[in-house]
VONUNU-782425 format. One record per residue (C-alpha): x, y, z; residue number from 0. Coordinates in steps of 0.2 Angstrom, whole numbers, plus 5000, padded with zeros to 4 digits. Example, Ala and Ser with C-alpha at 12.3 -4.5 7.8 and 13.67 -1.06 7.14 Angstrom:
<atoms>
+------+------+------+-----+
|    X |    Y |    Z |   n |
+------+------+------+-----+
| 5062 | 4978 | 5039 |   0 |
| 5068 | 4995 | 5036 |   1 |
+------+------+------+-----+
</atoms>
This chain:
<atoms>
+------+------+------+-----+
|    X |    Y |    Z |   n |
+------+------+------+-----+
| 5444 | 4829 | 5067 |   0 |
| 5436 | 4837 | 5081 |   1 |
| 5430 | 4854 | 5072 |   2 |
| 5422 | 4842 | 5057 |   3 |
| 5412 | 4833 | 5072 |   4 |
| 5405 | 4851 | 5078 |   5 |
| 5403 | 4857 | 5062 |   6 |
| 5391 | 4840 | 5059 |   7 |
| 5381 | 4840 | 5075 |   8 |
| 5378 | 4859 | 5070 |   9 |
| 5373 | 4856 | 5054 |  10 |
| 5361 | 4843 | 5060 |  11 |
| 5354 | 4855 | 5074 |  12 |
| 5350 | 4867 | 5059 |  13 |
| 5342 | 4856 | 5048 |  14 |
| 5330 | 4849 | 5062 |  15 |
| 5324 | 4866 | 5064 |  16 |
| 5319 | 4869 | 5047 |  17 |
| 5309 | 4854 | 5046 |  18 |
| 5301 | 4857 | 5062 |  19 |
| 5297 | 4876 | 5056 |  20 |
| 5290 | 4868 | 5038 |  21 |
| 5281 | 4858 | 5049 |  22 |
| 5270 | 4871 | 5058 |  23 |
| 5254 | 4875 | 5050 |  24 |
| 5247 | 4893 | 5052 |  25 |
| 5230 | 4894 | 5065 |  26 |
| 5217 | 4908 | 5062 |  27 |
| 5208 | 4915 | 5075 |  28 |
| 5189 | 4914 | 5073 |  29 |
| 5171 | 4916 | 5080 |  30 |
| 5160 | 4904 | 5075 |  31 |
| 5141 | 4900 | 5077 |  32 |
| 5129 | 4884 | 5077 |  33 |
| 5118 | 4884 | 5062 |  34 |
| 5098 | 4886 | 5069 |  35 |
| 5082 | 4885 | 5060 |  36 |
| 5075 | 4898 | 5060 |  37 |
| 5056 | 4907 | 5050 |  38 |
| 5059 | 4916 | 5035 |  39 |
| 5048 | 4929 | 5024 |  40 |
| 5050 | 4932 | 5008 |  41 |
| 5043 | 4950 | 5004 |  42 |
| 5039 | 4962 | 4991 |  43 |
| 5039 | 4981 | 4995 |  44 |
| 5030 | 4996 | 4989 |  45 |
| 5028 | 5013 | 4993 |  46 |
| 5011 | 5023 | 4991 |  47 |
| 4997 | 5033 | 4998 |  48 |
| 4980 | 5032 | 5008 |  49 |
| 4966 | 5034 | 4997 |  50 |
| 4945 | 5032 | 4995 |  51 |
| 4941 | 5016 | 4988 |  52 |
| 4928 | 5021 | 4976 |  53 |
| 4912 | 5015 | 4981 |  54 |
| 4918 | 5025 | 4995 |  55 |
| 4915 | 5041 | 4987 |  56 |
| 4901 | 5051 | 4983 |  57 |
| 4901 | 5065 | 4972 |  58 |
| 4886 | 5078 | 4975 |  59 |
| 4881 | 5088 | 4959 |  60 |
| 4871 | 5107 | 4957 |  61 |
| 4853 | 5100 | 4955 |  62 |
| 4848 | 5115 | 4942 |  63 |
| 4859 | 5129 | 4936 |  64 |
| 4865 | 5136 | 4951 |  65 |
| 4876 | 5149 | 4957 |  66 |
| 4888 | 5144 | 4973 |  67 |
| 4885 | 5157 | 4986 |  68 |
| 4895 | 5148 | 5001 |  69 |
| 4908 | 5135 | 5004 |  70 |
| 4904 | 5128 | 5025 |  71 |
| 4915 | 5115 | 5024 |  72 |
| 4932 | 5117 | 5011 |  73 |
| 4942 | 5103 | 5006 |  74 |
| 4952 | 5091 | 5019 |  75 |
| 4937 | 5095 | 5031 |  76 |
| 4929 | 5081 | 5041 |  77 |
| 4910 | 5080 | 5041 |  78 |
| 4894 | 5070 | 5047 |  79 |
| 4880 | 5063 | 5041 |  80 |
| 4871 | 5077 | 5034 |  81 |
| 4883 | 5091 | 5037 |  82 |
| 4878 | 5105 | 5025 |  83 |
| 4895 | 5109 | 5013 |  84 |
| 4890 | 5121 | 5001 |  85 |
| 4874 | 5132 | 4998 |  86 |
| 4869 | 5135 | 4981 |  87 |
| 4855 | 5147 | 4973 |  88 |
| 4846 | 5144 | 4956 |  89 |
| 4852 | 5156 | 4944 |  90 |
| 4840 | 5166 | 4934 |  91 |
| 4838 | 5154 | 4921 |  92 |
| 4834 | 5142 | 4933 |  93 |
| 4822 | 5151 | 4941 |  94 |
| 4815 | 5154 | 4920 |  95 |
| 4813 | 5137 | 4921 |  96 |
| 4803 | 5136 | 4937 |  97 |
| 4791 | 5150 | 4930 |  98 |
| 4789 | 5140 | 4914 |  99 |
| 4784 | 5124 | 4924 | 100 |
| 4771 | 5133 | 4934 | 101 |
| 4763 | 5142 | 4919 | 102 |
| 4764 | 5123 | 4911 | 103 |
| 4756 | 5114 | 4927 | 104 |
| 4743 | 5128 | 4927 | 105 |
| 4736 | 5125 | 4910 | 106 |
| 4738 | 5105 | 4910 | 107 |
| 4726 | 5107 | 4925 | 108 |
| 4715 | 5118 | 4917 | 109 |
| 4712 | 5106 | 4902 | 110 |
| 4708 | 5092 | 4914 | 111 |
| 4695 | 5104 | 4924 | 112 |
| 4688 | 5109 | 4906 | 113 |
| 4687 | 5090 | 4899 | 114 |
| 4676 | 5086 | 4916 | 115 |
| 4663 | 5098 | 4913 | 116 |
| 4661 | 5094 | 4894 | 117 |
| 4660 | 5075 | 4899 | 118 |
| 4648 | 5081 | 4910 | 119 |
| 4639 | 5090 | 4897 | 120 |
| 4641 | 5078 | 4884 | 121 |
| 4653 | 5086 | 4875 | 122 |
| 4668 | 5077 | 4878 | 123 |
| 4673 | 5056 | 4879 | 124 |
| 4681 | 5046 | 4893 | 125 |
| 4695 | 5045 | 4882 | 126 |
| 4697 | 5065 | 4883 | 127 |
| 4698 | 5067 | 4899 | 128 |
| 4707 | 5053 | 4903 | 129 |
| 4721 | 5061 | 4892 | 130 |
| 4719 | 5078 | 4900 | 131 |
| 4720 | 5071 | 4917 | 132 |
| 4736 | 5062 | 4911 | 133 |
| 4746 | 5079 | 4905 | 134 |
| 4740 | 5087 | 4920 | 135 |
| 4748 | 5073 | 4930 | 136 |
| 4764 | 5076 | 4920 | 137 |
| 4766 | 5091 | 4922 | 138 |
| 4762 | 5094 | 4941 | 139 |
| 4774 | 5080 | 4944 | 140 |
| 4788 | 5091 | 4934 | 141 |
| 4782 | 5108 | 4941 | 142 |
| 4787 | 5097 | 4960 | 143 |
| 4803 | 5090 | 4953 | 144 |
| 4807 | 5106 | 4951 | 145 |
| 4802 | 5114 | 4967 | 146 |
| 4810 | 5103 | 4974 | 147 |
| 4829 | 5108 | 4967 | 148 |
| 4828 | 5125 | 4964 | 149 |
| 4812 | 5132 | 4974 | 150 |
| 4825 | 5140 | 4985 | 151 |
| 4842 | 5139 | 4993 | 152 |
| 4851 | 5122 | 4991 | 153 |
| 4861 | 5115 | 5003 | 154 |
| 4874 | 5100 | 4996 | 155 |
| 4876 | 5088 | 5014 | 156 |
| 4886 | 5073 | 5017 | 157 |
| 4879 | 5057 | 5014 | 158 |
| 4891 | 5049 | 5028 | 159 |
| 4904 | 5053 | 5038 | 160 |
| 4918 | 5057 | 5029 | 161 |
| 4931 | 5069 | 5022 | 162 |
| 4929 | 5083 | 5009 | 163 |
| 4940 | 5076 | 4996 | 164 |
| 4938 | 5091 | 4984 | 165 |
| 4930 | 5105 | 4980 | 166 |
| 4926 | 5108 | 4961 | 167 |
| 4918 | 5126 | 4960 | 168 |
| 4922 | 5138 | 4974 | 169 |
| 4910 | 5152 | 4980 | 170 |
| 4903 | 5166 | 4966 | 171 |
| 4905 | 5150 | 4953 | 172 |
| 4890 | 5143 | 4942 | 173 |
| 4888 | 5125 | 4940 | 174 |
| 4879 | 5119 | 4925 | 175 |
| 4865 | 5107 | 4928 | 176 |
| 4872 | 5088 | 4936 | 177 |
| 4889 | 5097 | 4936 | 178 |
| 4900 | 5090 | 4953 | 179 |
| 4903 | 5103 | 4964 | 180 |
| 4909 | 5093 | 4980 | 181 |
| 4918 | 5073 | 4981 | 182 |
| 4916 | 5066 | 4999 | 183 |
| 4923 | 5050 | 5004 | 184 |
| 4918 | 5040 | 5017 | 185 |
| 4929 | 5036 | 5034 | 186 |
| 4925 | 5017 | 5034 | 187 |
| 4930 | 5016 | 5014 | 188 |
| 4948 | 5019 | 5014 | 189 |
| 4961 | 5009 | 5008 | 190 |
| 4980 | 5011 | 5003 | 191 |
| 4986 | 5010 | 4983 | 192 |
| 5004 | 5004 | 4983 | 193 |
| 5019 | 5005 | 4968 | 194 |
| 5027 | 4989 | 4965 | 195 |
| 5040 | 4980 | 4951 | 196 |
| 5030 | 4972 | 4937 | 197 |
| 5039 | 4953 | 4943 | 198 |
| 5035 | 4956 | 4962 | 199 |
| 5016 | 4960 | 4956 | 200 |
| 5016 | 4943 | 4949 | 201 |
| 5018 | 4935 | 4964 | 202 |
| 5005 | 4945 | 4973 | 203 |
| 4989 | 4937 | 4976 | 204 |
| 4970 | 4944 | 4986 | 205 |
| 4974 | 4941 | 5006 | 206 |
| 4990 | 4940 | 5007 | 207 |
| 4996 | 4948 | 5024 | 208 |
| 5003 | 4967 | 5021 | 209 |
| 5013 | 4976 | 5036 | 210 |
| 5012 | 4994 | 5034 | 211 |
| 5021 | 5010 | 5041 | 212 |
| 5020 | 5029 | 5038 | 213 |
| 5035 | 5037 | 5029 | 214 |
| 5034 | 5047 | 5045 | 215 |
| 5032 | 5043 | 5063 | 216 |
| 5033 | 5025 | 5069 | 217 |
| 5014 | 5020 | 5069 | 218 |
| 5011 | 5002 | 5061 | 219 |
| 4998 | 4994 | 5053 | 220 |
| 4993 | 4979 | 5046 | 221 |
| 4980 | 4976 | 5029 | 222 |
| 4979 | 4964 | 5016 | 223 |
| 4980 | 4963 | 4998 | 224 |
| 4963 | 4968 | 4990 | 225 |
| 4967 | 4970 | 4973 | 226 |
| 4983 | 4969 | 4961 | 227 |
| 4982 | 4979 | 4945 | 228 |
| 4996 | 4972 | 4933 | 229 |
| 4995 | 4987 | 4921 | 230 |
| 5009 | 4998 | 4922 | 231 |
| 5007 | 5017 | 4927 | 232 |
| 5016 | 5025 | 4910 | 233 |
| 5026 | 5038 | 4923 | 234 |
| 5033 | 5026 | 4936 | 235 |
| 5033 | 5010 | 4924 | 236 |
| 5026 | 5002 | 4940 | 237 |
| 5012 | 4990 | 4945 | 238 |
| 4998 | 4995 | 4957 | 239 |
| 4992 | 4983 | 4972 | 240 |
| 4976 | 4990 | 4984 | 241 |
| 4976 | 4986 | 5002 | 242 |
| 4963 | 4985 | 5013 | 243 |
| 4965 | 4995 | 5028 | 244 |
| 4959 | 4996 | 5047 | 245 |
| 4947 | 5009 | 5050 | 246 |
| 4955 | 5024 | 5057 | 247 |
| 4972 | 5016 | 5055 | 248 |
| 4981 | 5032 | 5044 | 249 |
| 4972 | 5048 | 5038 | 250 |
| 4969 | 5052 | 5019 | 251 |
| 4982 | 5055 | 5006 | 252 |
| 4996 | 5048 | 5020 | 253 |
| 5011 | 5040 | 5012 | 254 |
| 5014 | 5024 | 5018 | 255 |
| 5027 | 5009 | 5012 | 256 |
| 5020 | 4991 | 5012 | 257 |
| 5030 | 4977 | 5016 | 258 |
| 5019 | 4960 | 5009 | 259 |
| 5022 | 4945 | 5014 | 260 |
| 5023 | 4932 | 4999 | 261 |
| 5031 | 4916 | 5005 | 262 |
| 5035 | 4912 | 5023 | 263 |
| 5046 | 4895 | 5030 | 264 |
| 5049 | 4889 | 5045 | 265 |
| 5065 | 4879 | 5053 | 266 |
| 5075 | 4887 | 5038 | 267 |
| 5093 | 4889 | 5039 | 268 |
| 5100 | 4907 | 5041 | 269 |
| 5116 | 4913 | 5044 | 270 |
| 5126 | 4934 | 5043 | 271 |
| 5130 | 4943 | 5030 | 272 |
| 5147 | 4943 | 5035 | 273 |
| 5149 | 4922 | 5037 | 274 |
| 5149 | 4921 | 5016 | 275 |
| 5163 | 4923 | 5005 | 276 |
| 5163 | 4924 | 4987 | 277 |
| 5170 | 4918 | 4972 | 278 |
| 5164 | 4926 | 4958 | 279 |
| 5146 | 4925 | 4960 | 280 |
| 5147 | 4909 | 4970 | 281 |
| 5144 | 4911 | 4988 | 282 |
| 5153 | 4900 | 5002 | 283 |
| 5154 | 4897 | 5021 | 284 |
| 5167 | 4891 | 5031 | 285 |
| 5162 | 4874 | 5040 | 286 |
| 5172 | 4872 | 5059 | 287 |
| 5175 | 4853 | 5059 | 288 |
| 5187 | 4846 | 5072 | 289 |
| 5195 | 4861 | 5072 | 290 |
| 5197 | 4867 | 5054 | 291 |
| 5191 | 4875 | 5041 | 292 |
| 5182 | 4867 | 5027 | 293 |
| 5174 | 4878 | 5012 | 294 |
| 5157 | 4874 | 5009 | 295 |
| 5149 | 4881 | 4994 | 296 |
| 5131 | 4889 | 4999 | 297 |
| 5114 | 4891 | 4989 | 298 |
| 5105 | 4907 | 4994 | 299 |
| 5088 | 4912 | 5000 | 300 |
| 5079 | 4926 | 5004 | 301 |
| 5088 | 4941 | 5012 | 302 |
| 5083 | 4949 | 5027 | 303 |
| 5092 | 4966 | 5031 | 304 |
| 5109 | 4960 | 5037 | 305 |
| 5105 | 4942 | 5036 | 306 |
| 5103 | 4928 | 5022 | 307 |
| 5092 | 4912 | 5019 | 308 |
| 5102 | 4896 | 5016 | 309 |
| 5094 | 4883 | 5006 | 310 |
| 5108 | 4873 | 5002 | 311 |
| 5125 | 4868 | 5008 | 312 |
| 5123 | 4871 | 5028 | 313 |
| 5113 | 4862 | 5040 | 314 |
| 5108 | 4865 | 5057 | 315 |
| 5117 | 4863 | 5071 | 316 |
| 5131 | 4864 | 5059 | 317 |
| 5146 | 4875 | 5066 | 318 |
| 5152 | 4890 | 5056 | 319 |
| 5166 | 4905 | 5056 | 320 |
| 5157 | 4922 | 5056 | 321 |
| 5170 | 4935 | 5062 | 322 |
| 5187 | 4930 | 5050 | 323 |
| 5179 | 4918 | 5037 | 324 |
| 5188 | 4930 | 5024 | 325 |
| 5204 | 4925 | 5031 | 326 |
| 5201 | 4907 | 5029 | 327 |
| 5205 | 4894 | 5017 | 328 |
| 5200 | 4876 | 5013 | 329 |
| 5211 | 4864 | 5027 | 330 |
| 5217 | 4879 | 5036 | 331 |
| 5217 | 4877 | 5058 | 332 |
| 5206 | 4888 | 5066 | 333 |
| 5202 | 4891 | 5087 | 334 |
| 5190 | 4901 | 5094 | 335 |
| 5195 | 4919 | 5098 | 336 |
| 5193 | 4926 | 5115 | 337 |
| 5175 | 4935 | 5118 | 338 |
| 5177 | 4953 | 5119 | 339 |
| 5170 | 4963 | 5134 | 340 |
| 5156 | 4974 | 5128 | 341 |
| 5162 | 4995 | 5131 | 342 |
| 5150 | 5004 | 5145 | 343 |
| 5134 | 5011 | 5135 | 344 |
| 5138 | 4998 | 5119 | 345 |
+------+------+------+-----+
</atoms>
């Protein structure tokens, strides 16, 4: 009789500890943060070059037929207001021509003399001479034009300051008459000419603010949106957007990337990367509320390097699980884990 009554009061111990053992629910240990507004950008980026805008540029041209006997200034040179680049000499059939337009000014002024003295004598109308004195006009005037461009050495100078863009015909070369022999583009005209994805350059609009950087070094910048070209370059299947740029900012055919800002929203809601869960393609956070753990399903924003915009489903001053939300389910306890000493250097 005595062993059943230990036998009972053991079996009772035992079953008391079960149920105390179902009883206990499992706790995660978290690190949390309050929710805070906080101003978001949204931005499209490109990456391009520094070039002339093109009423920036001027191209100079060979007057007559002339022969290139001396490049001063080559290309990628920086040059002044009336820096000589180039000298040029007419070539022999230039200098034909010259000879041809002095023989031809010649005689048109002897015609005019002649139609004087017959007036004079009688001989000739007012109409006459009026017509003489009109083809000796005529021809002077292109016998000067002439002179004036191939009479001697030409000299091809800046019109501004500026950079040689390019040189078309190098020393010992002929350039036909109006051909370009030298593109200079002025320092206060340059502007950057960016790549960007066909939807971004849709919403892209003149003056909206543009932060730029170098590919290389850590210089900044900042421009605007002049000018978006939706057209698609056939190569990079991209769409181009100009910027305007400060003057002296980046040199010439430096490669830049552009960070434009399209959209920006203040006291928005942002939390880390590592505070979302998924399921699927669903995004969740876990909510800390009186000590647990409640799934909240998000709507996302605008990302920003290792963070995310919130739009829906968190709102500020709300508390939620950063380091651990994977660990978490719907229900589940939660305290706050012990903050961790930072190593020396960290």
């Amino acid at each position: 009789m005595r062993h059943a009554w230990i036998a009972a009061c053991l079996t009772l111990a035992a079953c008391g500890r079960a149920a105390d053992e179902a009883d206990v629910k499992p706790t995660a240990s978290i690190r949390s943060q309050v929710a805070a507004g906080a101003t978001v950008e949204e931005t499209v980026v490109g990456y391009g070059v520094v070039e002339f805008a093109p009423q920036a540029e001027r191209v100079l041209v060979a007057p007559v037929e002339a022969t290139v006997t001396k490049v001063i200034r080559p290309a990628g040179s920086r040059v002044g207001p009336g820096e000589a680049i180039a000298l040029l000499s007419p070539t022999a059939a230039s200098a034909l021509d010259l000879a041809k337009a002095r023989a031809e000014a010649k005689t048109a002024d002897a015609a005019d003399a002649r139609a004087l003295r017959l007036r004079a004598d009688g001989l000739a109308s007012d109409a006459d001479v009026e017509a003489a004195r009109s083809a000796a006009e005529t021809a002077d005037a292109a016998l000067r034009a002439l002179v004036s461009r191939a009479g001697g050495a030409l000299t091809l100078r800046s019109p501004f300051a500026g950079v040689v863009e390019s040189v078309s015909i190098e020393t010992g070369g002929v350039a036909a008459v109006g051909a370009s022999v030298v593109k200079v583009g002025a320092l206060n005209g340059v502007r950057a000419r960016f790549g960007v994805e066909p939807a971004d350059a849709l919403r892209l609009r003149p003056g909206q603010e543009v932060r730029l950087s170098p590919l290389v070094g850590a210089a900044e910048g900042r421009g605007a949106v002049a000018q978006v070209d939706p057209r698609l370059d056939p190569q990079t299947r991209q769409a181009a957007v100009a910027v305007t740029l400060s003057r002296g900012a980046f040199a010439p055919a430096e490669p830049l990337k552009a960070v434009i800002v399209v959209a920006r929203r203040a006291a928005a809601v942002v939390v880390p990367r590592g505070a979302l869960v998924y399921e699927g393609d669903q995004p969740f956070a876990f909510v800390v509320e009186k000590g647990l753990a409640r799934r909240r399903p998000l709507s996302l924003g605008a990302a920003m390097g290792d963070k995310v915009e919130v739009t829906r489903g968190l709102a500020p001053d709300e508390r939620f699980a950063v380091d651990g939300a994977a660990a978490l389910e719907d229900g589940m306890a939660v305290r706050e884990a012990p903050a961790v000493a930072a190593e020396p250097g960290a």
